[in-house]
C-alpha positions as MATLAB code, in Angstrom:
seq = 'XXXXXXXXXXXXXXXXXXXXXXXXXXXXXXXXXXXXXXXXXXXXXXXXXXXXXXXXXXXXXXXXXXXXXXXXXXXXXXXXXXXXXXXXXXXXXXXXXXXXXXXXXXXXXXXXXXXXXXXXXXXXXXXXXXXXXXXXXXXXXXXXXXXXXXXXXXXXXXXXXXXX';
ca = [
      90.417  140.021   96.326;
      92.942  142.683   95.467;
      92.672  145.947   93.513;
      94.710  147.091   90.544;
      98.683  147.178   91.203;
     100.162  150.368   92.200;
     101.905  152.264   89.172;
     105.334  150.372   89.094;
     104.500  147.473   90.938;
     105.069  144.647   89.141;
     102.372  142.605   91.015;
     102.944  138.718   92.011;
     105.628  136.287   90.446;
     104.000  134.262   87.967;
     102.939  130.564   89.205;
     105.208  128.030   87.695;
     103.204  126.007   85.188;
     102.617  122.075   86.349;
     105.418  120.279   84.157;
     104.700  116.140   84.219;
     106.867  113.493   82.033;
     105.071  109.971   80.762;
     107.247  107.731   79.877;
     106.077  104.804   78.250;
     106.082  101.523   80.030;
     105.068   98.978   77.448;
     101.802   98.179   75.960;
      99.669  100.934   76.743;
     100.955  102.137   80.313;
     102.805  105.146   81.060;
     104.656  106.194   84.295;
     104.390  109.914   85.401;
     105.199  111.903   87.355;
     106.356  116.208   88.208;
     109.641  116.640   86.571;
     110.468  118.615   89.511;
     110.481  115.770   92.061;
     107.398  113.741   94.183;
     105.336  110.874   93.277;
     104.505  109.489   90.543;
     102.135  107.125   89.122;
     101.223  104.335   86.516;
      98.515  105.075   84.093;
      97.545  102.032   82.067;
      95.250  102.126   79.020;
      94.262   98.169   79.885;
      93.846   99.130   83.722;
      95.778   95.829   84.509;
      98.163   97.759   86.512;
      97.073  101.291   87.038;
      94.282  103.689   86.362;
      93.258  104.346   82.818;
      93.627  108.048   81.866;
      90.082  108.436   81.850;
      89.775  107.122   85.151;
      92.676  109.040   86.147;
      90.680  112.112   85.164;
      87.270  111.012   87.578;
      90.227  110.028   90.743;
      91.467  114.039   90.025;
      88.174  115.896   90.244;
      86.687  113.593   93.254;
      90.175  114.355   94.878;
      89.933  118.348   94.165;
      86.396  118.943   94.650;
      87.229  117.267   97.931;
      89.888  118.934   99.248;
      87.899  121.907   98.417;
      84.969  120.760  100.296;
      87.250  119.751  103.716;
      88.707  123.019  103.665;
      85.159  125.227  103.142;
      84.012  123.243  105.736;
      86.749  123.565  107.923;
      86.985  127.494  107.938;
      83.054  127.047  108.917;
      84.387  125.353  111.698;
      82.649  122.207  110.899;
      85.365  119.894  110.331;
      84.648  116.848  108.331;
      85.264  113.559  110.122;
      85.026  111.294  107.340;
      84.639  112.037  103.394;
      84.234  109.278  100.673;
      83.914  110.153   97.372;
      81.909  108.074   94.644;
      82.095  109.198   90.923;
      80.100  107.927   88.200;
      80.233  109.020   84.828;
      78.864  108.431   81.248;
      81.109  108.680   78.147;
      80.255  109.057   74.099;
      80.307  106.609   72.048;
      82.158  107.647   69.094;
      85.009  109.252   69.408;
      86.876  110.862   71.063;
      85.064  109.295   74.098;
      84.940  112.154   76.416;
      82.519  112.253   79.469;
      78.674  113.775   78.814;
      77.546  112.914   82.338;
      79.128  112.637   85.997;
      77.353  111.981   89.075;
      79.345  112.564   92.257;
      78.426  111.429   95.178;
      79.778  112.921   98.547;
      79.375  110.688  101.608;
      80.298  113.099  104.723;
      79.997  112.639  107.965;
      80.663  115.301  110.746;
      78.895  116.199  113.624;
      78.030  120.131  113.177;
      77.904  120.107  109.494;
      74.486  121.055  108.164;
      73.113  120.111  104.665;
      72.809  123.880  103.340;
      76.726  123.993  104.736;
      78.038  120.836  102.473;
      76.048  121.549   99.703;
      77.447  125.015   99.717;
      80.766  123.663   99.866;
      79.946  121.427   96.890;
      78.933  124.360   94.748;
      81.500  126.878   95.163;
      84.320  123.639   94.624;
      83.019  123.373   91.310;
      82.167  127.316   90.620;
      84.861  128.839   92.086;
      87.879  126.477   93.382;
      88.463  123.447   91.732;
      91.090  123.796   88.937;
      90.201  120.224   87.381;
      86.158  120.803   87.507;
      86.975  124.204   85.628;
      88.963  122.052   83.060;
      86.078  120.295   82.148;
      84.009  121.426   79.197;
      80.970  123.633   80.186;
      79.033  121.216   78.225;
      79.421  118.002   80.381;
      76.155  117.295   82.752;
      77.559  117.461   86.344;
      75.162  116.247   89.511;
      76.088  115.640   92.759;
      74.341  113.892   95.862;
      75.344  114.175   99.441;
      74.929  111.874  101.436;
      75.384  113.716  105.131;
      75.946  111.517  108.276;
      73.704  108.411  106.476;
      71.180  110.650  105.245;
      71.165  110.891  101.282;
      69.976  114.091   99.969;
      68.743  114.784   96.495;
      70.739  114.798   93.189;
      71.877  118.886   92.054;
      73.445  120.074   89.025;
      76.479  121.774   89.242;
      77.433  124.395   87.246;
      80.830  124.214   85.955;
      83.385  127.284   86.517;
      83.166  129.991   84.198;
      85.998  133.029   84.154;
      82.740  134.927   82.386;
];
């Protein structure tokens, strides 16, 4: 956390913004990928030979909220051994068919991580750190269970990142 910048400084460079190119495949897939170089991948509206986008979505916020988690965890000095992620989520039926309801669940497994520790880390990935939870609308149900070296705990909400 920084204060104001000094009179005449102009402060840090502005981040790049995230620039990806679909190109159409056939049918109802789509190859992307960063225009600026890396990998890419196939997103497939059939999911005969990729994700769907939907799905695409669930793989991005189990993947964020998890690197989020790994990393709190790590500066605890708890290091996670293991970390499966299981997402689960509900969509409308009308459209647009956007998610009401996701249950995550966190299987961890480390040997000096405590339950108060990963469910910490769980909470401030989806209020504070992860960019693809705060995407979400505030209006979507969010739970998540972690299950801790075998042990499953109980279901929480999650609040969704506010900037208010």
């Amino acid at each position: 956390m920084s204060g104001p910048a000094a009179i005449g400084d102009p402060g840090p460079p502005p981040r790049k913004p995230n620039v990806i190119r679909a190109v159409w495949a056939g049918e109802h897939r789509f190859d992307t990928a960063r225009t600026d170089g890396g990998p890419g991948m196939r997103l497939d509206g059939s999911a005969a030979t990729g994700q769907t986008p939907p799905d695409a979505l669930l793989s991005a916020l189990a993947a964020c909220s998890g690197i989020d988690v790994v990393d709190i965890l790590a500066k605890r000095r708890t290091p996670v051994e293991r970390l499966a992620i299981e997402v689960r989520a509900a969509r409308r039926e009308e459209l647009p068919r956007r998610f009401e309801h996701i249950t995550i669940t966190y299987e961890i497994e480390g040997a000096a991580i405590e339950r108060a520790h990963a469910e910490r880390a769980v909470q401030l990935a989806f209020e504070k750190y992860c960019s693809v939870a705060a995407t979400f609308a505030p209006d979507i149900q969010v739970e998540s269970v972690i299950v801790l070296n075998g042990e499953r705990g109980a279901a929480a909400g999650q609040l969704i990142y506010s900037p208010v």
